[in-house]
C-alpha positions as CSV (number, residue, x, y, z in Angstrom):
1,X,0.0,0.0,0.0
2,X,3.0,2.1,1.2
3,X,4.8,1.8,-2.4
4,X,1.2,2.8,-4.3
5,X,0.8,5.5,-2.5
6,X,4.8,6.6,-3.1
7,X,4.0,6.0,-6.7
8,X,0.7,8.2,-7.0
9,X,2.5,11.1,-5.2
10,X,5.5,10.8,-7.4
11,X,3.4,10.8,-10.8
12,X,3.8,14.7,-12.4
13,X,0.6,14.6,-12.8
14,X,-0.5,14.7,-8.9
15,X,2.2,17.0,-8.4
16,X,1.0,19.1,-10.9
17,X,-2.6,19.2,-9.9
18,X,-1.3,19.5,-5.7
19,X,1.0,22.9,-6.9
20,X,-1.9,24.2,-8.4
21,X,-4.2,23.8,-5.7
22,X,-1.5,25.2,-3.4
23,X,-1.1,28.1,-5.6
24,X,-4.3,28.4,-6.2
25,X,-5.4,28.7,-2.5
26,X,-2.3,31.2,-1.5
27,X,-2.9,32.9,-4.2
28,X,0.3,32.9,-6.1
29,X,1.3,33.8,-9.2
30,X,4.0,32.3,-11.6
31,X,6.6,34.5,-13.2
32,X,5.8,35.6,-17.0
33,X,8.4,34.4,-18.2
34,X,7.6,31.2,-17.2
35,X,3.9,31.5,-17.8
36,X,5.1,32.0,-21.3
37,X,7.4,28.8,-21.4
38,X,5.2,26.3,-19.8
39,X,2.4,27.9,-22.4
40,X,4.1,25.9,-24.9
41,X,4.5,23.0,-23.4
42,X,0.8,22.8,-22.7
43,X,0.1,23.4,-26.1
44,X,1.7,20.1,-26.8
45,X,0.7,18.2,-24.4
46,X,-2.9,17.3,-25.4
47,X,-1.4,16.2,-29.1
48,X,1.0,14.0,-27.0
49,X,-0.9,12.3,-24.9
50,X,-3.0,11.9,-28.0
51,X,-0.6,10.4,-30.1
52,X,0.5,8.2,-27.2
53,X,-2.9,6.8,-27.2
54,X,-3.3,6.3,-30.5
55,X,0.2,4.7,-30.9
56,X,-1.9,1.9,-28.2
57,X,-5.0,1.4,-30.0
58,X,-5.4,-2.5,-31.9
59,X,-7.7,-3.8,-32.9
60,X,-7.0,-7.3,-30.9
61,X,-6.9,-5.8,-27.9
62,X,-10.5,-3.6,-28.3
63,X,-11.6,-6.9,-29.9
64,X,-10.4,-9.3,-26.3
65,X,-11.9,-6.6,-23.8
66,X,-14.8,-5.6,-25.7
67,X,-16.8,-6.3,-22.3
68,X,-14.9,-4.3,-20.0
69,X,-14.7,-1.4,-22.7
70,X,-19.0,-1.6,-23.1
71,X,-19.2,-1.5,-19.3
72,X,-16.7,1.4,-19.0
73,X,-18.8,3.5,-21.8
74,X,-22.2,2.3,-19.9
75,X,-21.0,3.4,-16.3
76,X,-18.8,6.8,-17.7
77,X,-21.6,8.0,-20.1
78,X,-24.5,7.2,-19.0
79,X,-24.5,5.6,-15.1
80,X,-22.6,8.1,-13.6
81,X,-24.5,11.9,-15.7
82,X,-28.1,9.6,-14.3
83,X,-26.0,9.9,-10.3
84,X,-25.4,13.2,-10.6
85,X,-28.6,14.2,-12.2
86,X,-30.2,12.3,-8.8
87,X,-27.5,13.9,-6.4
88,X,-28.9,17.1,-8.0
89,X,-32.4,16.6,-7.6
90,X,-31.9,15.1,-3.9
91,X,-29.8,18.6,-2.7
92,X,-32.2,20.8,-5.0
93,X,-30.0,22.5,-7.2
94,X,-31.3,24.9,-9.7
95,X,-31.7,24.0,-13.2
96,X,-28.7,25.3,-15.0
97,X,-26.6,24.0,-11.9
98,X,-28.4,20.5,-12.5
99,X,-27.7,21.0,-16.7
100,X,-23.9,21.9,-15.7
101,X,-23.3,19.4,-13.3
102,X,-25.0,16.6,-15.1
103,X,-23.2,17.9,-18.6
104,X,-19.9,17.5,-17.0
105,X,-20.4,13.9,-15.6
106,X,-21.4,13.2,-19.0
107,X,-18.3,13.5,-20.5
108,X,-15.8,11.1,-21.6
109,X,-12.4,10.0,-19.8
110,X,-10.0,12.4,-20.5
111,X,-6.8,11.3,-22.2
112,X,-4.4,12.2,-19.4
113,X,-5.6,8.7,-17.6
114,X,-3.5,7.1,-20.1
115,X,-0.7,8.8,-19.6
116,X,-1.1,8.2,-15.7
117,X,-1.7,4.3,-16.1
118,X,1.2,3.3,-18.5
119,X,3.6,5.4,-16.6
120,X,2.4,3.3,-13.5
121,X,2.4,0.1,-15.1
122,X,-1.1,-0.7,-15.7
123,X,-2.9,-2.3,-18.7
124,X,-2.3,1.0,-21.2
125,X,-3.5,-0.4,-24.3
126,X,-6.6,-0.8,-22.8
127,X,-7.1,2.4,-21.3
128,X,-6.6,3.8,-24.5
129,X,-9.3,2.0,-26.0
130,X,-11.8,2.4,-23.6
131,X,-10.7,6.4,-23.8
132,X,-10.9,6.1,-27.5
133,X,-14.1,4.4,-27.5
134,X,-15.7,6.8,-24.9
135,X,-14.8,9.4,-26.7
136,X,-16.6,8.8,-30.2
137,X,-19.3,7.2,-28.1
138,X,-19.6,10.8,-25.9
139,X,-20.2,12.0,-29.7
140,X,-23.6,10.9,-29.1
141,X,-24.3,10.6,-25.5
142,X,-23.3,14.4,-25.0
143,X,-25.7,15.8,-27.5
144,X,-28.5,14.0,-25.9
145,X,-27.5,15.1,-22.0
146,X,-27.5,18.5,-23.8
147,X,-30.9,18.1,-25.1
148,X,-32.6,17.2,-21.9
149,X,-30.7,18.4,-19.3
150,X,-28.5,21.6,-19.9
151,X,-30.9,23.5,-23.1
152,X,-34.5,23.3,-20.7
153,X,-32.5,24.6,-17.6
154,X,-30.9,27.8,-19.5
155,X,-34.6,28.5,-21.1
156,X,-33.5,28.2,-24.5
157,X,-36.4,25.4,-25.1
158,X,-38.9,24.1,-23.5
């Protein structure tokens, strides 16, 4: 358990997100100059971990754990927007709240949890196809969420 925890606390990723927390609450600043230089590097980032995933993808592999990757879509997509459109209701949020917060759980696994599994060792090639899958699948699970949830509450339709 020790060496798990060692490992997530290590990963740039947590040490990214517990910096910007801690700046974020102290309210710090970084320098422009390196504003400017990490700018870059987050530029590239998204088309790296991209590329990462896609250099993952086969087809044997999205073929062997077609199960898990359905039941990963199911529970991501449409299983977990359905909780927090419940956990909405139940604390009586108002309707754009509800549309935001159910539009949000509605969307798919974002790429960076490849990135995070392979560089600790998990099963990477299927993270990226249940990412890759979620993804086109979000391409029509989000239009509907939108639909019903997030257009009624802002009053655009009724």
């Amino acid at each position: 358990m020790q060496k798990v925890l060692l490992q997530v606390f290590k990963n740039p990723l947590i040490i990214a997100t517990l910096l910007g927390l801690l700046f974020n609450v102290f309210g710090l600043r970084l320098p422009v100059f390196l504003t400017a230089s990490l700018k870059s590097l987050e530029n590239a980032s998204l088309a790296a971990g991209l590329l990462c995933i896609g250099a993952s993808l086969t087809l044997r592999d999205l073929k062997a754990k077609f199960a898990l990757i359905s039941a990963c879509i199911v529970q991501r997509l449409l299983i977990v927007p359905l909780i927090a459109w419940t956990a909405a209701l139940v604390f009586g949020l108002d309707k754009l709240s509800l549309g935001v917060l159910v539009l949000f759980a509605a969307l798919p696994t974002a790429q960076s949890c490849y990135v995070m599994t392979a560089s600790m060792g998990g099963d990477a090639p299927a993270v990226a196809n249940v990412t890759t899958m979620q993804t086109l699948s979000a391409m029509l699970t989000l239009p509907i969420w939108t639909a019903y949830v997030l257009l009624p509450a802002s009053g655009l339709i009724q």
